[in-house]
C-alpha positions as a Markdown table, in Angstrom:
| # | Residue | x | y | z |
|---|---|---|---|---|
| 1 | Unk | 1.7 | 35.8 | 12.7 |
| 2 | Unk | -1.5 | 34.0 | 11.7 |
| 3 | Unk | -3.7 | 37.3 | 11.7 |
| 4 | Unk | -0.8 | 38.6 | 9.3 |
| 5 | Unk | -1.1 | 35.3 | 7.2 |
| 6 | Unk | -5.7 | 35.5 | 7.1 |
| 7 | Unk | -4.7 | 39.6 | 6.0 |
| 8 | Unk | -2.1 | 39.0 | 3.6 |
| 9 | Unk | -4.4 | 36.1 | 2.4 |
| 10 | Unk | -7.4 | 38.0 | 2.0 |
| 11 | Unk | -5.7 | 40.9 | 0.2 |
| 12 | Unk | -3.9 | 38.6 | -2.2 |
| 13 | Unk | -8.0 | 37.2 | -3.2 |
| 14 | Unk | -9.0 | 40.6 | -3.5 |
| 15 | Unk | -6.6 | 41.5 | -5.3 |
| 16 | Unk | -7.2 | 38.7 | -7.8 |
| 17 | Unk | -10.6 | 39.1 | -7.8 |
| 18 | Unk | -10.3 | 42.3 | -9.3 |
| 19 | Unk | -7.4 | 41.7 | -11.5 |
| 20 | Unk | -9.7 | 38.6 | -12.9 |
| 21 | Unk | -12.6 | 40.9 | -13.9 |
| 22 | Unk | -10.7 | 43.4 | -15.5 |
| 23 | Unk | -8.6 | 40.5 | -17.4 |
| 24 | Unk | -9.8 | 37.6 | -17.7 |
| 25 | Unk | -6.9 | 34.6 | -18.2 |
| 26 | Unk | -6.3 | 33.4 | -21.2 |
| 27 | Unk | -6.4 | 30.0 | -22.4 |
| 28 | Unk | -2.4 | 28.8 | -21.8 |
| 29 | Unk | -0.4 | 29.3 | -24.9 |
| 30 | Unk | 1.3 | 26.4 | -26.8 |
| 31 | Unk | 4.2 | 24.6 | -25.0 |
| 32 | Unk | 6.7 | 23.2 | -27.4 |
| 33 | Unk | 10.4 | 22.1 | -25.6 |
| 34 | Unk | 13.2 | 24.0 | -28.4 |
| 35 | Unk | 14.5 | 22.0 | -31.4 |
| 36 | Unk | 17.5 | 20.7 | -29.6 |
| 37 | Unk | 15.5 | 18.8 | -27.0 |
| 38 | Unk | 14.6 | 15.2 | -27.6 |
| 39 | Unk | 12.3 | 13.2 | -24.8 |
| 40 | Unk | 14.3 | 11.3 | -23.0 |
| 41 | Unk | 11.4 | 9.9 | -20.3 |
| 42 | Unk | 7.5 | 10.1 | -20.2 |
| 43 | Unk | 4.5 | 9.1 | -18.1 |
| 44 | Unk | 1.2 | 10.0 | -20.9 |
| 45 | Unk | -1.0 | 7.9 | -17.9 |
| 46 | Unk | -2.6 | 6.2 | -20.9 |
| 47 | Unk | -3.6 | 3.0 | -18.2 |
| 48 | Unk | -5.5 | 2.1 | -15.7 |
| 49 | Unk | -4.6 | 1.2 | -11.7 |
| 50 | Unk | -1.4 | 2.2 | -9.8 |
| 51 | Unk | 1.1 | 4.6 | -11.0 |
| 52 | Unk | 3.9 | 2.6 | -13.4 |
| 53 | Unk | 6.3 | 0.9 | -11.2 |
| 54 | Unk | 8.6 | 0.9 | -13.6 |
| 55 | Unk | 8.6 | 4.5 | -13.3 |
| 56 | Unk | 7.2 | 6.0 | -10.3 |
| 57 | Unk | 8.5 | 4.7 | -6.2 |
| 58 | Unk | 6.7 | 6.3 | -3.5 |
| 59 | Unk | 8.4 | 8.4 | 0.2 |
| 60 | Unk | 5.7 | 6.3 | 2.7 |
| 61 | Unk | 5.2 | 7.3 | 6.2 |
| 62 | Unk | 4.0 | 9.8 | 8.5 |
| 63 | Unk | 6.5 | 11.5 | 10.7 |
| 64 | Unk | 5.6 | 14.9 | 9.5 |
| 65 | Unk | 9.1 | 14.7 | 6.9 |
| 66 | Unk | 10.8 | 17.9 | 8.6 |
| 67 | Unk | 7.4 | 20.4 | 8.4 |
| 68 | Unk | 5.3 | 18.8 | 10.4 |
| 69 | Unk | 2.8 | 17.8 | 8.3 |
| 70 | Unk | -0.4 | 16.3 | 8.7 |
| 71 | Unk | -0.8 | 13.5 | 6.3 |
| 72 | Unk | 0.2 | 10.0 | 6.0 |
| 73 | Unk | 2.1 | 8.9 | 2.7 |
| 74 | Unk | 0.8 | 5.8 | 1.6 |
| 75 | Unk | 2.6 | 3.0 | -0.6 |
| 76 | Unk | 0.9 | 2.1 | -3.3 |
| 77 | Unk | -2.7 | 2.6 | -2.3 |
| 78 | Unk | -5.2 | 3.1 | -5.1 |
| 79 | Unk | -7.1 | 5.0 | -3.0 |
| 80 | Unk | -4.1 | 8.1 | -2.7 |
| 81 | Unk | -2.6 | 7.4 | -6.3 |
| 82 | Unk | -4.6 | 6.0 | -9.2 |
| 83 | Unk | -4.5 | 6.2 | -13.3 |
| 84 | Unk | -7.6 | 6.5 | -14.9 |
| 85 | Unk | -9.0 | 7.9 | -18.0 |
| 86 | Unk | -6.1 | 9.2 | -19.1 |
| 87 | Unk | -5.2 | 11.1 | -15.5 |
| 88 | Unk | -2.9 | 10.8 | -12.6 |
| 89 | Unk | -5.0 | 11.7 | -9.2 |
| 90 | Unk | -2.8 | 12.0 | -6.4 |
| 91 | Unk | -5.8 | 12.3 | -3.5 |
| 92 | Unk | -5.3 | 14.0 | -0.1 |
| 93 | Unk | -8.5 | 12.3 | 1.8 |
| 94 | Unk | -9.5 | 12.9 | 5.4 |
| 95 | Unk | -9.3 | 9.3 | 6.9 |
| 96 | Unk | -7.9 | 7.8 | 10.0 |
| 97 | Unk | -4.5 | 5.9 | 8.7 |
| 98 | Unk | -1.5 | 4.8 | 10.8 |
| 99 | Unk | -2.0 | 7.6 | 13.6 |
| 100 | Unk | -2.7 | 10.3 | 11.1 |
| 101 | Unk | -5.8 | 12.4 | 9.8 |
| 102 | Unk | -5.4 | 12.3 | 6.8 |
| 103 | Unk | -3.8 | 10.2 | 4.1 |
| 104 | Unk | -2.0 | 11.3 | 0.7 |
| 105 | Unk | 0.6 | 10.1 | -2.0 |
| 106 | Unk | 4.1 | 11.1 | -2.6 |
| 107 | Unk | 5.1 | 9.9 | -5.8 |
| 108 | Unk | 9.2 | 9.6 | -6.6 |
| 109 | Unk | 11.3 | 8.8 | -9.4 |
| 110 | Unk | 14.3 | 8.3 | -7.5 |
| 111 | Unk | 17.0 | 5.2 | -9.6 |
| 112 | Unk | 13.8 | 5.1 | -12.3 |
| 113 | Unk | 14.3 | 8.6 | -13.9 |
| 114 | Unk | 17.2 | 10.6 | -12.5 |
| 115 | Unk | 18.6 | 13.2 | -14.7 |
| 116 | Unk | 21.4 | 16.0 | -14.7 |
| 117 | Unk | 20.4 | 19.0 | -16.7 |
| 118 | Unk | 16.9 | 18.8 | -19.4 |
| 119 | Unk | 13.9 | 20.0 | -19.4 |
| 120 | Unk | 11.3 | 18.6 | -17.2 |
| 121 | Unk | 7.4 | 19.4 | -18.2 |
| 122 | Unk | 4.7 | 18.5 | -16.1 |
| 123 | Unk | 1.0 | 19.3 | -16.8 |
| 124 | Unk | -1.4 | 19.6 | -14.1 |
| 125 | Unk | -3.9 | 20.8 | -11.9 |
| 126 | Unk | -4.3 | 21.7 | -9.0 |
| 127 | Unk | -5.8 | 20.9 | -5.5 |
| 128 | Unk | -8.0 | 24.1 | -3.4 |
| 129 | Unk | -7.9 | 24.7 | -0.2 |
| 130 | Unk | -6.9 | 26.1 | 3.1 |
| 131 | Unk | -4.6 | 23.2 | 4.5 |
| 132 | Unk | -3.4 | 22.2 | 0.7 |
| 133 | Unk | 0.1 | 22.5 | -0.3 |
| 134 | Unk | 0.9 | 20.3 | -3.8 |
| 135 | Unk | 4.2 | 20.2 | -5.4 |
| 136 | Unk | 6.4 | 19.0 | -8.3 |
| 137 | Unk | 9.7 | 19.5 | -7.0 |
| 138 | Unk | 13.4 | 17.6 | -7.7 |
| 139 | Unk | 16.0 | 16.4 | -5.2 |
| 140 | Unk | 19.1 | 14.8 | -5.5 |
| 141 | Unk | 19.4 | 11.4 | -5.8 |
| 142 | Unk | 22.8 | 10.7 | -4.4 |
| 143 | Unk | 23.1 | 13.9 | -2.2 |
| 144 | Unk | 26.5 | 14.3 | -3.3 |
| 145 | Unk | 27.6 | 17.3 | -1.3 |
| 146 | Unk | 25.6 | 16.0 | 2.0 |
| 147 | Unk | 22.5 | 16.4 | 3.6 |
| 148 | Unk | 19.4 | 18.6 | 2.6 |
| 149 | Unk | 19.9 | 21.7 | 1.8 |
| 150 | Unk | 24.0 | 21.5 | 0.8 |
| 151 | Unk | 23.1 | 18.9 | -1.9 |
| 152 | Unk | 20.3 | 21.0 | -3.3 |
| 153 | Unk | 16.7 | 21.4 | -4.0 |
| 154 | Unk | 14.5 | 22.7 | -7.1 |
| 155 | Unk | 10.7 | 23.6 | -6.3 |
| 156 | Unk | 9.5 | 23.8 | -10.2 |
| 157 | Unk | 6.5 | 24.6 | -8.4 |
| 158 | Unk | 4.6 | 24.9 | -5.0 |
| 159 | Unk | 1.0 | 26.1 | -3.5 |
| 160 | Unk | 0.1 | 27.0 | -1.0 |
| 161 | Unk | -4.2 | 26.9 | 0.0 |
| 162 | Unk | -4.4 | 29.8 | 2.2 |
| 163 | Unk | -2.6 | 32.2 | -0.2 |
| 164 | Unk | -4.7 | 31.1 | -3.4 |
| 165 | Unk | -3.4 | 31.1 | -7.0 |
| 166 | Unk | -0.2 | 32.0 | -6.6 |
| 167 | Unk | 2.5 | 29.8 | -7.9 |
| 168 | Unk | 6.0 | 29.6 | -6.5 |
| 169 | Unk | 9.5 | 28.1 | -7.7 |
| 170 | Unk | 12.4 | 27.9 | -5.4 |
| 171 | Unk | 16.0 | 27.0 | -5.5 |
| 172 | Unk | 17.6 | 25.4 | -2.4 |
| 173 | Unk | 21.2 | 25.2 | -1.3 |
| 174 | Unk | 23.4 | 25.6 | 1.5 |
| 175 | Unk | 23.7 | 29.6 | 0.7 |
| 176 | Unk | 20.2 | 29.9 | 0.4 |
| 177 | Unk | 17.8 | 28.0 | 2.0 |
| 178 | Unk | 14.7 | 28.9 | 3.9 |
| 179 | Unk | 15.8 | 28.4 | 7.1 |
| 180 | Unk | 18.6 | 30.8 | 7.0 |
| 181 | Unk | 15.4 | 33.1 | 5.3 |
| 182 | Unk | 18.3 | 33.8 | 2.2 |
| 183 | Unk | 16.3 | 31.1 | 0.2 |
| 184 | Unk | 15.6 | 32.2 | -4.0 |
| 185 | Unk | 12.4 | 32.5 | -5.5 |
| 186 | Unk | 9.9 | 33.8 | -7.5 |
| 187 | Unk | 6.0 | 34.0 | -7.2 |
| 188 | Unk | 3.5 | 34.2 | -10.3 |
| 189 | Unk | -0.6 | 34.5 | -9.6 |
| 190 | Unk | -2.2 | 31.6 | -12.0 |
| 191 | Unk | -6.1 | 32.6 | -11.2 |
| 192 | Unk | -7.2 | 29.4 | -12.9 |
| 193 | Unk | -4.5 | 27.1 | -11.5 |
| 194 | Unk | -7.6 | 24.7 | -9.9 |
| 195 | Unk | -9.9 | 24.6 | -12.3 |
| 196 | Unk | -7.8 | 24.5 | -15.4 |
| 197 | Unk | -4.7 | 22.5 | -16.5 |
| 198 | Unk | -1.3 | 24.3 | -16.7 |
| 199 | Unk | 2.3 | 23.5 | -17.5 |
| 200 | Unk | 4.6 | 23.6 | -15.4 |
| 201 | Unk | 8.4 | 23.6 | -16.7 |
| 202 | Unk | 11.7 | 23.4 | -16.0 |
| 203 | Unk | 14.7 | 24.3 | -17.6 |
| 204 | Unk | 18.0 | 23.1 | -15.8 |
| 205 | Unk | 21.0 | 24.0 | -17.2 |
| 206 | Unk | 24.9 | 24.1 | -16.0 |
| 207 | Unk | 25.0 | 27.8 | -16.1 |
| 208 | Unk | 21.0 | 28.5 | -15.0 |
| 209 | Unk | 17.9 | 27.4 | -14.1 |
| 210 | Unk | 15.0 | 28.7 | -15.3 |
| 211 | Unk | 11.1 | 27.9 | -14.6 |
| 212 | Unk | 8.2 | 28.7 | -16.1 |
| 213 | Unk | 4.1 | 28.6 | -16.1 |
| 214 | Unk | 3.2 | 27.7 | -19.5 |
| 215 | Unk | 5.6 | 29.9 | -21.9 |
| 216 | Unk | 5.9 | 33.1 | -19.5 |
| 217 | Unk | 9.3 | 32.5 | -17.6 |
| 218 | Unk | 9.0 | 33.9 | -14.4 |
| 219 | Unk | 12.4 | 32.4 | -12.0 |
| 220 | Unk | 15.7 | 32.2 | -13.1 |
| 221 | Unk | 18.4 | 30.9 | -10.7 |
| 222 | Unk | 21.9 | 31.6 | -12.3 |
| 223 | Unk | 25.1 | 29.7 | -11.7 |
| 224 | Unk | 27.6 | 32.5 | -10.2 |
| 225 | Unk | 30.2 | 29.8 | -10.9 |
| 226 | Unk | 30.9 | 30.2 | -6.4 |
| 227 | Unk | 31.1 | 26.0 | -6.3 |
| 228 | Unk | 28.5 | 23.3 | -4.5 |
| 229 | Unk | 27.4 | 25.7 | -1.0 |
| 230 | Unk | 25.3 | 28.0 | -3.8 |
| 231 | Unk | 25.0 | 25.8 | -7.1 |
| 232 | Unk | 25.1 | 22.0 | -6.4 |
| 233 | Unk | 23.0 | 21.6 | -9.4 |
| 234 | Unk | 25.7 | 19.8 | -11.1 |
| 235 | Unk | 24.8 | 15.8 | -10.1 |
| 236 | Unk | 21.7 | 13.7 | -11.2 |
| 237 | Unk | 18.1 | 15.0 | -9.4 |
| 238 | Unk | 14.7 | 12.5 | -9.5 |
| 239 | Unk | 11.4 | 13.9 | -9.5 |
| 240 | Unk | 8.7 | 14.2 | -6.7 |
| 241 | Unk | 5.0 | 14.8 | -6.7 |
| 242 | Unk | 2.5 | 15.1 | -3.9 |
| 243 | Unk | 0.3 | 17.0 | -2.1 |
| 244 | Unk | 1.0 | 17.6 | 1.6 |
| 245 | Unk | -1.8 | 18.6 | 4.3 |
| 246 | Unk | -1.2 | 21.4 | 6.7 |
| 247 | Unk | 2.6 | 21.2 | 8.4 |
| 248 | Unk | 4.9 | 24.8 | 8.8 |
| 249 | Unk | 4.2 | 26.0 | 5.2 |
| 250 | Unk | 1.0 | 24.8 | 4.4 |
| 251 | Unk | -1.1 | 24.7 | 7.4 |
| 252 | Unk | -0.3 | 28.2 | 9.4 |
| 253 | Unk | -4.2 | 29.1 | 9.0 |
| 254 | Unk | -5.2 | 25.6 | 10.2 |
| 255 | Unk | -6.5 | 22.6 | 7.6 |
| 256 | Unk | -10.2 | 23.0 | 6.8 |
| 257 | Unk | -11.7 | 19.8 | 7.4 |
| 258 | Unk | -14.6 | 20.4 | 4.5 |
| 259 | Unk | -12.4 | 20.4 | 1.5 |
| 260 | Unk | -11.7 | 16.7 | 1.1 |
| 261 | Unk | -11.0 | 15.1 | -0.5 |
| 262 | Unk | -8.9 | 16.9 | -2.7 |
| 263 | Unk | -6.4 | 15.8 | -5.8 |
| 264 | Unk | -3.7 | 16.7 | -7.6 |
| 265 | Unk | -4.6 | 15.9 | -11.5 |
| 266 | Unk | -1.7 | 15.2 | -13.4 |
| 267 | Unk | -2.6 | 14.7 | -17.4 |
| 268 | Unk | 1.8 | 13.9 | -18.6 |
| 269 | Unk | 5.1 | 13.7 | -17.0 |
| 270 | Unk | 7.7 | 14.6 | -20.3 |
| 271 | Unk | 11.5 | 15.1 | -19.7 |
| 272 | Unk | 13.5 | 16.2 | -22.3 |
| 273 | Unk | 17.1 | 16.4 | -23.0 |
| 274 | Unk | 19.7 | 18.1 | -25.0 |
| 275 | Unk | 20.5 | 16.2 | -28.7 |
C-alpha cells in the first residue's frame, strides 16, 4: 500500500509538473457571493493576538481524534493560533507537548457561528508537506440524527502533503462515508495552492451542495430527497479549521520531520446568507 501511495504520489507531481509548464495558473478570478446573499458572519483578522473568542473555540487534546493523528491540539496557544498583520496562522510545529510530537490548532465555531444553509467563503493558503493534512470542513452542531457520520459531514476542502496540489471536497453521511469506501467527492489539482492565496467556497443549499475553488465549481452533492441516512444536511453545522499531522489519511508515507514548522494562512472567514 505505501509503495502504491510514493507511485501514485510521484505520478500525480509529474504530472503537474508538466501540466504547469505547458499552462501556467492563472491569477484566481474575482469571487463575488450572488445578489441574494447578504454576510451574515465574518472574521477579516484585522487584530492582533489570539483568534476572537467571541468567534472562534478550539477541539484541544491529543488522542489521535479517530485517525490517529500525530499532533496535539492546543487551547489557546499563541504559539499554534495567532492574528497578525492582517493573517490567521494556524502553525503545525514539531515540539514535545502533552505526550505528542508535534503540536497544532483546531479552530471551531461551534454555539458562536452555526448556520443551516449559506454560503461559507474562506480564503487561504496552504501548508507543504509530506505528513500535512489542513482543512476547512463543517459538522453539525447538535448531531441531530446521531453520531458521526449519520449526522453528517461537509469537507469544503482537504490536503493531503504526499499527494501535492490536489484539493478535495467531501460529503459525509450514513450512506456514504469513507469507511464503508461509498463516501462522495471530487478532487481538483490547484498547482499554486501553497504559495498563493485561494478561495475556498461553499454553497449549501436544501436541494444541493456545491463547492468550489475560486469561481470553477468542481463538487456538487444533490439532495435525492431519500431522508437523514444520505442528506442530513438539513440542521445547523459550525465551522472547523486546522491542520492535522500524519494519522490514517495524512501520514501513510510517514511525517517528514524537516518541514516545520508549517502554517495554514487564513486572510477572511465571510459567511453569507440568503436575503
Amino acid at each position: 500500500m505505501k509503495q502504491l501511495l510514493l507511485f501514485i504520489a510521484a505520478l500525480s507531481a509529474l504530472f503537474l509538473l508538466a501540466c504547469a509548464k505547458n499552462n501556467p495558473p492563472e491569477p484566481p478570478d474575482p469571487v463575488k457571493p450572488p445578489d441574494d446573499y447578504q454576510l451574515v458572519w465574518s472574521d477579516e483578522f484585522n487584530y492582533d493576538g489570539l483568534p476572537d473568542a467571541s468567534k472562534w473555540s478550539y477541539d484541544v487534546g491529543g488522542g489521535g481524534w479517530g485517525n490517529s493523528e500525530a499532533q496535539y491540539y492546543t487551547n489557546a496557544r499563541l504559539q499554534n493560533a495567532e492574528v497578525k498583520a492582517g493573517y490567521l496562522h494556524i502553525n503545525a510545529i514539531k515540539e514535545d507537548f502533552e505526550g505528542k510530537k508535534y503540536t497544532s490548532a483546531r479552530l471551531v465555531t461551534k454555539t458562536k457561528g452555526d448556520w443551516t444553509y449559506g454560503r461559507i467563503e474562506v480564503r487561504a493558503k496552504l501548508p507543504e508537506g509530506i505528513g500535512m493534512w489542513p482543512a476547512i470542513w463543517m459538522l453539525p452542531t447538535d448531531w441531530t440524527y446521531g453520531g458521526w457520520p449519520v449526522s453528517g459531514e461537509i469537507d469544503i476542502m482537504e490536503n493531503l502533503g504526499y499527494l501535492p496540489y490536489f484539493i478535495v471536497a467531501t460529503a459525509q453521511t450514513q450512506t456514504y462515508n469513507h469507511v464503508l469506501e461509498t463516501h462522495k467527492n471530487a478532487i481538483i489539482a490547484i498547482l499554486d495552492c501553497y504559495s498563493e492565496f485561494h478561495n475556498y467556497i461553499l454553497e449549501w443549499e436544501a436541494s444541493e451542495i456545491r463547492v468550489y475553488v475560486d469561481s470553477k465549481l468542481y463538487f456538487t452533492f444533490k439532495n435525492q430527497g431519500t431522508g437523514f441516512m444520505a442528506w442530513p444536511f438539513d440542521k445547523r453545522f459550525h465551522l472547523l479549521l486546522n491542520i492535522a499531522v500524519g494519522g490514517t489519511f495524512g501520514g501513510p508515507l510517514g511525517i517528514d520531520d524537516r518541514i516545520f514548522p508549517q502554517s495554514m494562512v487564513i486572510d477572511y472567514v465571510r459567511v453569507y446568507q440568503k436575503k
